[in-house]
Structure formats: structure tokens, C-alpha cells
C-alpha angles and dihedrals in degrees: 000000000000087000099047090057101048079054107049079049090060100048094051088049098043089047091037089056094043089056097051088047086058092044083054093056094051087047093060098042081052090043091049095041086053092052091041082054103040091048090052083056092057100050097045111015115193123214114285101254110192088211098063131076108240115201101232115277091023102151110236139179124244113205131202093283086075121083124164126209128244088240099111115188108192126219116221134256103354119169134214126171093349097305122116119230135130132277106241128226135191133179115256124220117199107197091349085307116115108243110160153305134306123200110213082200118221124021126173097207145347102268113140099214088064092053094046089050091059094040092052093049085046088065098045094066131081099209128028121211102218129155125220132250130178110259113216143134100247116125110222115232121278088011113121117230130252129277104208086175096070101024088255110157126191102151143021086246094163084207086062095041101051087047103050093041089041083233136133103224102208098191129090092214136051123211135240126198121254115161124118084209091070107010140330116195101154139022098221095214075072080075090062113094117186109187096139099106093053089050101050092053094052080056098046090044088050087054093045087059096051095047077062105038087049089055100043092052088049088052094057093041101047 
């Protein structure tokens, strides 16, 4: 009965970790398919359409319908080549409505004549390179909240943000410049981790070690 057991042990955890090795596998055709299609974006960004359901850090194009307002909000504590400075926001009109934020991206302070100077160049152009993330209210983890009282920012929380602007942000997204006319900090295929491959083959390594050590133990035991 002892024996049975251990090999009954052997075989879920030799099929559980086979499983997970072939989930890996999905998980890496999806991963490189989503990379193939956000660099295409890049390269060549289409115009931001509200109807249609953008994957996160899809580069799109902002036209002349979109404005954005000299009320900078600054996130905490951003790094760029190894300074420390602030991430910069902005709210984002589409046809005079609030719609959402930009992020200007890396500041270095939070000096306003920098920011004018963005926002002019902003509105000089016809079309904005931005890229997409997805706009909610979760804190991330470790990161302290916001203190809307004394304009202390850690995190892009749309709740935060609406409250403290008095504004009902209708988008699901908020943008991040990315145009090498008026500023380029990343690159957002930097985002895109692909570690699958390396994964699926700890878990097939793992079954493959069961599959032996299952046979070992029924060798000495036979």
C-alpha cells in the first residue's frame, strides 16, 4: 500500500508539472504574438479610436481633437538614467471633454516652464505618438497611497486622480508620451518580459525528474 502511494505521488506530480511545462509553452506563443503586435504599433501607430479594445502599451496616435491642460500632478520617486525626478500628468480633453491622463513621462523637477514647454510642443503637433495603459484604481503592492491633501503622488489610481481633479475620467486608458518630437524616455516593448521558455523547461525538467525518481524508487523496491 506504501508503494502504491509513493506512486501514485509521483505520477500527479510528474502530470501536474507537465501540464504546467505545456501551459508554459501557450503562454510564450501568446507572449511573442503580443510583442510582434505592440512593436508593429510602434512602428506604425494607428489613431487612438474610443470604440475599439487596445492590449496595454499598444502605441497609438493622438490628433488635433486631443488638448491637455497645464495642471501637472507628479508621481513620486521615477527614475532615468540613474536620476531621480518625478513622472508628469496632465488631464486630457478629447473635443474640450475630459477623458483622461497623459504622462508626460520623466521630469527632472517641478519646474513649470519645463512643462509649458511640452505641452506647447504637444499642441504643435498634428499627431501625438502615445502608448496605452490600462487606467484603475488598484494600488500596486508596497507602494504607499496617495495623499490628495498635500499633492503627494505615488501611483496613476484613476479614483485619486478624478477626485482630486473633480473630473469624471471616461476612458479606460490613460496615455504616455512617446514622441521623439517632444520627448522619448521608454521604449514600452521594455515592459515585455518573456521568461516562458525558461519556465517550461524548469517544469518539464521537474517532470522529467519525477518520471526517474519514480522509477528509481520501483527498482529498489521490486
Amino acid at each position: 500500500m506504501k508503494h502504491k502511494s509513493i506512486t501514485l505521488l509521483f505520477l500527479f506530480i510528474t502530470t501536474l508539472t507537465f501540464t504546467l511545462g505545456i501551459w508554459q509553452l501557450y503562454r510564450l506563443n501568446w507572449k511573442n504574438d503580443l510583442i510582434e503586435n505592440i512593436s508593429s504599433s510602434i512602428e506604425n501607430p494607428k489613431y487612438f479610436n474610443e470604440q475599439v479594445k487596445y492590449e496595454e502599451l499598444t502605441s497609438v496616435l493622438l490628433n488635433k481633437t486631443f488638448s491637455v491642460v497645464n495642471n501637472p500632478i507628479f508621481i513620486e520617486s521615477k527614475t532615468f538614467k540613474n536620476k531621480i525626478g518625478y513622472h508628469a500628468l496632465l488631464p486630457l480633453k478629447l473635443d474640450g471633454r475630459v477623458f483622461s491622463v497623459l504622462n508626460l513621462g520623466w521630469v527632472q523637477d517641478k519646474e513649470n516652464n519645463n512643462i509649458s514647454s511640452l505641452i506647447n510642443s504637444f499642441h504643435r503637433i498634428d499627431e501625438v505618438r502615445t502608448y496605452i495603459r490600462n487606467f484603475n484604481s488598484q494600488k500596486p503592492p508596497f507602494v504607499p497611497k496617495n495623499d490628495l491633501d498635500e499633492n503627494i503622488w505615488f501611483s496613476v489610481n484613476k479614483n485619486d486622480l478624478q477626485s482630486f481633479f473633480n473630473e469624471t475620467f471616461s476612458s479606460k486608458y490613460y496615455f504616455v508620451l512617446l514622441d521623439p518630437l517632444i520627448k522619448f524616455d521608454v521604449n514600452p516593448s521594455a515592459y515585455l518580459r518573456n521568461n516562458h521558455l525558461n519556465y517550461a523547461i524548469t517544469w518539464f525538467l521537474l517532470s522529467l525528474s519525477s518520471i526517474v525518481m519514480l522509477m528509481i524508487i520501483r527498482k529498489k523496491n521490486g
